[in-house]
C-alpha positions as CSV (number, residue, x, y, z in Angstrom):
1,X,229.6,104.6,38.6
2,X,228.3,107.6,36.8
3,X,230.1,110.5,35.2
4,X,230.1,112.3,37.7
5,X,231.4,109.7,40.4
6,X,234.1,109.1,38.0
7,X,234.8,112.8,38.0
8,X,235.3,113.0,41.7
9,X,236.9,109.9,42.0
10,X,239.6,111.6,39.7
11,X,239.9,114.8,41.6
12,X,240.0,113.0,45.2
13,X,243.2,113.9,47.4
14,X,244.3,112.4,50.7
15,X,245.6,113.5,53.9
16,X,247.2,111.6,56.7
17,X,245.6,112.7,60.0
18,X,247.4,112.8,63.2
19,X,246.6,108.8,64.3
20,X,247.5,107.9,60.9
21,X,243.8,107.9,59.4
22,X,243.7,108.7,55.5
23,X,241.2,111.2,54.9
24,X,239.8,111.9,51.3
25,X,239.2,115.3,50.0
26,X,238.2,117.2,47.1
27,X,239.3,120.9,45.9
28,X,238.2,123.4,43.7
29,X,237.7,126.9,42.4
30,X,240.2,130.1,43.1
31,X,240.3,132.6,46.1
32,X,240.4,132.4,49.8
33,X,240.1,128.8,51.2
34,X,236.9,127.7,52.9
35,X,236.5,123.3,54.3
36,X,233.2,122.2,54.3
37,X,232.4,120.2,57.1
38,X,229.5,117.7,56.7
39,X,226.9,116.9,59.2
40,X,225.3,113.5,60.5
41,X,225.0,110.9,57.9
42,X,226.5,113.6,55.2
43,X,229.7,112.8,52.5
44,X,231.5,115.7,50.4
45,X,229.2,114.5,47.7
46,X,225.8,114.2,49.0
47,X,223.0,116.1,47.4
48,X,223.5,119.2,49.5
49,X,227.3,119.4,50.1
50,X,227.9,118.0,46.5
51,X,226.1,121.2,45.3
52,X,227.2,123.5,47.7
53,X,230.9,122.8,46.6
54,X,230.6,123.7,43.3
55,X,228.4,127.3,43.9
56,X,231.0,128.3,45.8
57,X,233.7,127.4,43.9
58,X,233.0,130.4,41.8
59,X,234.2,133.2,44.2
60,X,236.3,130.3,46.7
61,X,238.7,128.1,46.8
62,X,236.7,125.2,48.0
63,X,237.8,121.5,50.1
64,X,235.3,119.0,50.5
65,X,236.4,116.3,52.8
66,X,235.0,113.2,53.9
67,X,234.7,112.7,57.3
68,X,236.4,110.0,59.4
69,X,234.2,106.2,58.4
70,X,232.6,108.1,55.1
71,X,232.9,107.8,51.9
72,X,236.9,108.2,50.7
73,X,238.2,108.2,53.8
74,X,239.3,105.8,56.3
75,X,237.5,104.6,59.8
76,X,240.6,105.3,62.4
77,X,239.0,103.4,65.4
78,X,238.8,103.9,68.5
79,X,236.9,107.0,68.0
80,X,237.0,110.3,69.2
81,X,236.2,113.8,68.9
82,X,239.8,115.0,69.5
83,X,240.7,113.2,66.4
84,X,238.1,114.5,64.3
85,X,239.4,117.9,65.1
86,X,242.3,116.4,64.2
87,X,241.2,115.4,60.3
88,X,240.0,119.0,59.6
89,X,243.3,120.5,60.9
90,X,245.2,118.3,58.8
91,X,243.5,119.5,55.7
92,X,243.3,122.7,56.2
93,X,247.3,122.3,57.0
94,X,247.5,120.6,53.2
95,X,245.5,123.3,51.5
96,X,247.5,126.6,52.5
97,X,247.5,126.0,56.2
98,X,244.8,129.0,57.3
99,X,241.5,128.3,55.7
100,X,237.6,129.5,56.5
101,X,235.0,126.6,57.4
102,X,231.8,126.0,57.1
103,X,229.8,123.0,59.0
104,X,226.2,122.0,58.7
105,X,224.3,120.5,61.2
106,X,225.8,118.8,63.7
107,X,229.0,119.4,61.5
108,X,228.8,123.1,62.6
109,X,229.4,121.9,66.1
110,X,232.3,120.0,65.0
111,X,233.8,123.3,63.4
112,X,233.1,125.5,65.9
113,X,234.9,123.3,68.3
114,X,237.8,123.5,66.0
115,X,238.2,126.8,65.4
116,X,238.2,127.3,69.2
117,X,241.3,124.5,69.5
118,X,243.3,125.9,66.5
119,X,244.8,129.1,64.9
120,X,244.1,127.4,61.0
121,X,240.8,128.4,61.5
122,X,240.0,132.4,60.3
123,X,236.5,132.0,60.3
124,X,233.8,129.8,61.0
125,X,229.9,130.0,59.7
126,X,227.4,127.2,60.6
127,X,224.1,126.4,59.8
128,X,221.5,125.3,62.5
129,X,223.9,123.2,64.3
130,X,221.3,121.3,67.2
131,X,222.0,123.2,70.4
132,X,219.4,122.0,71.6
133,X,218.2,120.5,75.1
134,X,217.4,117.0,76.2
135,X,214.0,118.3,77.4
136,X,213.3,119.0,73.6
137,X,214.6,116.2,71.7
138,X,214.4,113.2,74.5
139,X,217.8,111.9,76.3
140,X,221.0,112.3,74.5
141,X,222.3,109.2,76.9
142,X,219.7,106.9,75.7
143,X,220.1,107.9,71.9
144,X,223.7,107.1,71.8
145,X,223.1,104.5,73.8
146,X,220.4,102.9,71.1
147,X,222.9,103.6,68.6
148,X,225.4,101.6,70.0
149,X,223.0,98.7,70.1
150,X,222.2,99.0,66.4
151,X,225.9,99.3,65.4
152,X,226.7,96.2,67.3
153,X,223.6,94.3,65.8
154,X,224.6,95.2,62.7
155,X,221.2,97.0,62.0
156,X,221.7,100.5,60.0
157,X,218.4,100.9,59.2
158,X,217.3,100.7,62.2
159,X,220.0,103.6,63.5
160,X,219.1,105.5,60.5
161,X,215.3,105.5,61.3
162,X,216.0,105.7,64.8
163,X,218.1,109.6,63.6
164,X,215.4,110.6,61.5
165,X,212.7,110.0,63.7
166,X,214.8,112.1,66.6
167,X,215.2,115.3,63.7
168,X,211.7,115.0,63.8
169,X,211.3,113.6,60.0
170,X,207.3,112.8,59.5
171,X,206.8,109.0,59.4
172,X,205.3,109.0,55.9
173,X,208.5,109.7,54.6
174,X,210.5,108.0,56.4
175,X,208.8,105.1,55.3
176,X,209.1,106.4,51.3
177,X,212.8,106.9,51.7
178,X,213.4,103.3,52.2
179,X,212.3,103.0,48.5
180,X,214.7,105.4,47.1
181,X,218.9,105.2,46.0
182,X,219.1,107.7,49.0
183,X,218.4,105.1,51.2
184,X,221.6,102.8,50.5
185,X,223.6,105.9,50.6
186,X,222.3,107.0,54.5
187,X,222.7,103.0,55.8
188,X,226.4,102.8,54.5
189,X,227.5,105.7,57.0
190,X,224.8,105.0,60.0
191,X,228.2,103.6,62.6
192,X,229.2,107.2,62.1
193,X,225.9,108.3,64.1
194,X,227.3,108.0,67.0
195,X,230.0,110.3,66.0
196,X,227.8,113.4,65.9
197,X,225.9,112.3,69.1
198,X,228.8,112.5,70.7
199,X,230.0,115.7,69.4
200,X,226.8,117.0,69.9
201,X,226.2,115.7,73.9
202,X,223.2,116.7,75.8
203,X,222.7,119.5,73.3
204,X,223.8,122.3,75.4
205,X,226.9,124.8,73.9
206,X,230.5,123.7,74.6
207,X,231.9,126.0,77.7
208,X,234.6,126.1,75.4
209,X,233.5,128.2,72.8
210,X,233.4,131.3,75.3
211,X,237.4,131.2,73.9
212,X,236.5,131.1,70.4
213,X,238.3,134.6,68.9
214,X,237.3,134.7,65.4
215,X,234.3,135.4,63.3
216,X,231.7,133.5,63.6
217,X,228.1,133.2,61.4
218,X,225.5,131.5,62.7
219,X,222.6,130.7,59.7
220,X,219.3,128.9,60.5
221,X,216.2,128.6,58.2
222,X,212.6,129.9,59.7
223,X,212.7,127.1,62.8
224,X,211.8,128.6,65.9
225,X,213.4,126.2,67.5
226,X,216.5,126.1,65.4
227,X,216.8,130.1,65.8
228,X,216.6,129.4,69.8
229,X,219.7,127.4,69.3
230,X,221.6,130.3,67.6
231,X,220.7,132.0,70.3
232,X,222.3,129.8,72.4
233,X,225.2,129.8,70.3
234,X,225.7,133.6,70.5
235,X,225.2,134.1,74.2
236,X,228.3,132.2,74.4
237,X,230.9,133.0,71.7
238,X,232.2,136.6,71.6
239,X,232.5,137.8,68.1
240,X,229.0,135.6,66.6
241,X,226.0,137.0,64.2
242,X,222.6,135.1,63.4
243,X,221.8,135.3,60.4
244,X,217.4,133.9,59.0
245,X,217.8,132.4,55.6
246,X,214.1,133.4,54.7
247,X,211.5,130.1,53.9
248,X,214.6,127.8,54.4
249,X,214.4,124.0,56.4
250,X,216.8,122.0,57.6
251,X,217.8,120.6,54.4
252,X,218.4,124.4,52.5
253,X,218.3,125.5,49.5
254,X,222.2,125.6,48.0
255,X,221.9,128.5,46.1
256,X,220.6,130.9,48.9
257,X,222.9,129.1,51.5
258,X,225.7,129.7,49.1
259,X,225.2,133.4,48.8
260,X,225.2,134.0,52.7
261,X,228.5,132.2,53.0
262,X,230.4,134.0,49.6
263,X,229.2,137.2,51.6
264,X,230.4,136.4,55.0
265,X,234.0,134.9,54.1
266,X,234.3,137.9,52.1
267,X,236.8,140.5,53.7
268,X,235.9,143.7,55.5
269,X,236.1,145.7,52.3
270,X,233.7,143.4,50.7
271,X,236.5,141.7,48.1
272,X,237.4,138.1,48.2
């Protein structure tokens, strides 16, 4: 365990969801409240949300939570969206009760859903959540279906090359990143896969969001295809922006990221 680990390990909090999971969460920093919601194959301390976390912490008060099967936290099986909602509801109801959230990836859809099923959530700001079609990225059906298969094989690797091929991660690395600590750290949550496929579905925007009343951000890097998503997004929500987060990919850049989000959950006069 390094330093930092140790660090973490010291500041880690837990929350009792709704089914009786324990979910494991971080805070820090001063301000207004903001959760940071992971994506697929993501835990509050991965190289992107574990340095997202403390950037904001400088204008925010900022939770980091592991999500249900990760890290910290507890599995809770049988699995279901409903109680993933649940988890983030029940730390935002431990840190103040009212808080701002953030979700990347496939985690953005997971907050968006959220915030359209609770009153905790003030705003929400995403970043290039995967609204996109089956025609794109191949069946949704057979994906989670392949998962499955994997998971009850007991064959991670397999799920987690099977996830990166989907994203559309160039084979040359994903032959390199089988070489590296990274590696270990994606194979240990690949089960929770099939959590975001299913939040995610076919890849089409949740009928439900029409309903969703406050604020919401929609970031993407310079994707075309990722921006078409947004798109998507904010044909269907009522009170949604895009925002392009110039020369930026799917994995960002935390500083720049950071500084879209300290400027959107700041208020209307521009304070925090």
């Amino acid at each position: 365990m390094t330093m930092a680990d140790a660090v973490e390990k010291k500041r880690t909090q837990e929350v009792v969801s709704n089914d009786g999971t324990t979910i494991a969460y971080t805070r820090q920093g001063k301000g207004p409240v903001v959760v940071l919601v992971g994506g697929a194959l993501q835990t509050k301390s991965d190289h992107l949300m574990g340095a997202l976390a403390p950037l904001l912490a400088q204008d925010l008060t900022v939770v980091s939570y592991d999500r249900r099967g990760r890290g910290d936290s507890g599995e809770g099986l049988p699995y279901a969206v409903e109680r993933e909602v649940d988890d983030l509801e029940a730390v935002i109801a431990q840190n103040g009760g009212r808080a701002s959230v953030f979700g990347n990836s496939s985690g953005g859809a997971l907050a968006l859903l959220a915030a359209s099923m609770s009153r905790s959530v003030t705003r929400v700001a995403v970043y290039e959540v995967p609204f996109i079609p089956d025609a794109q990225l191949g069946s949704a059906a057979e994906y989670l279906e392949q998962l499955r298969m994997f998971s009850a094989a007991n064959q991670p690797g397999r799920a987690v090359e099977l996830f990166l091929k989907r994203i559309g991660v160039p084979a040359p690395f994903r032959v390199l990143i089988r070489f590296t600590q990274m590696w270990s750290e994606l194979t240990a949550v690949a089960h929770t896969l099939e959590y975001d496929a299913r939040i995610v579905g076919d890849g089409s925007v949740p009928a439900q969001l029409k309903i969703l009343s406050v604020p919401t951000l929609a970031l993407t890097g310079g994707s075309a295809r990722m921006q078409e998503a947004a798109k998507a997004l904010l044909a269907t929500v009522p009170h949604g922006q895009h925002r392009i987060l110039d020369r930026q990919t799917h994995d960002p850049n935390p500083r720049i990221l950071a500084t879209a989000l300290v400027e959107f959950f700041a208020d209307v006069n521009g304070r925090l």
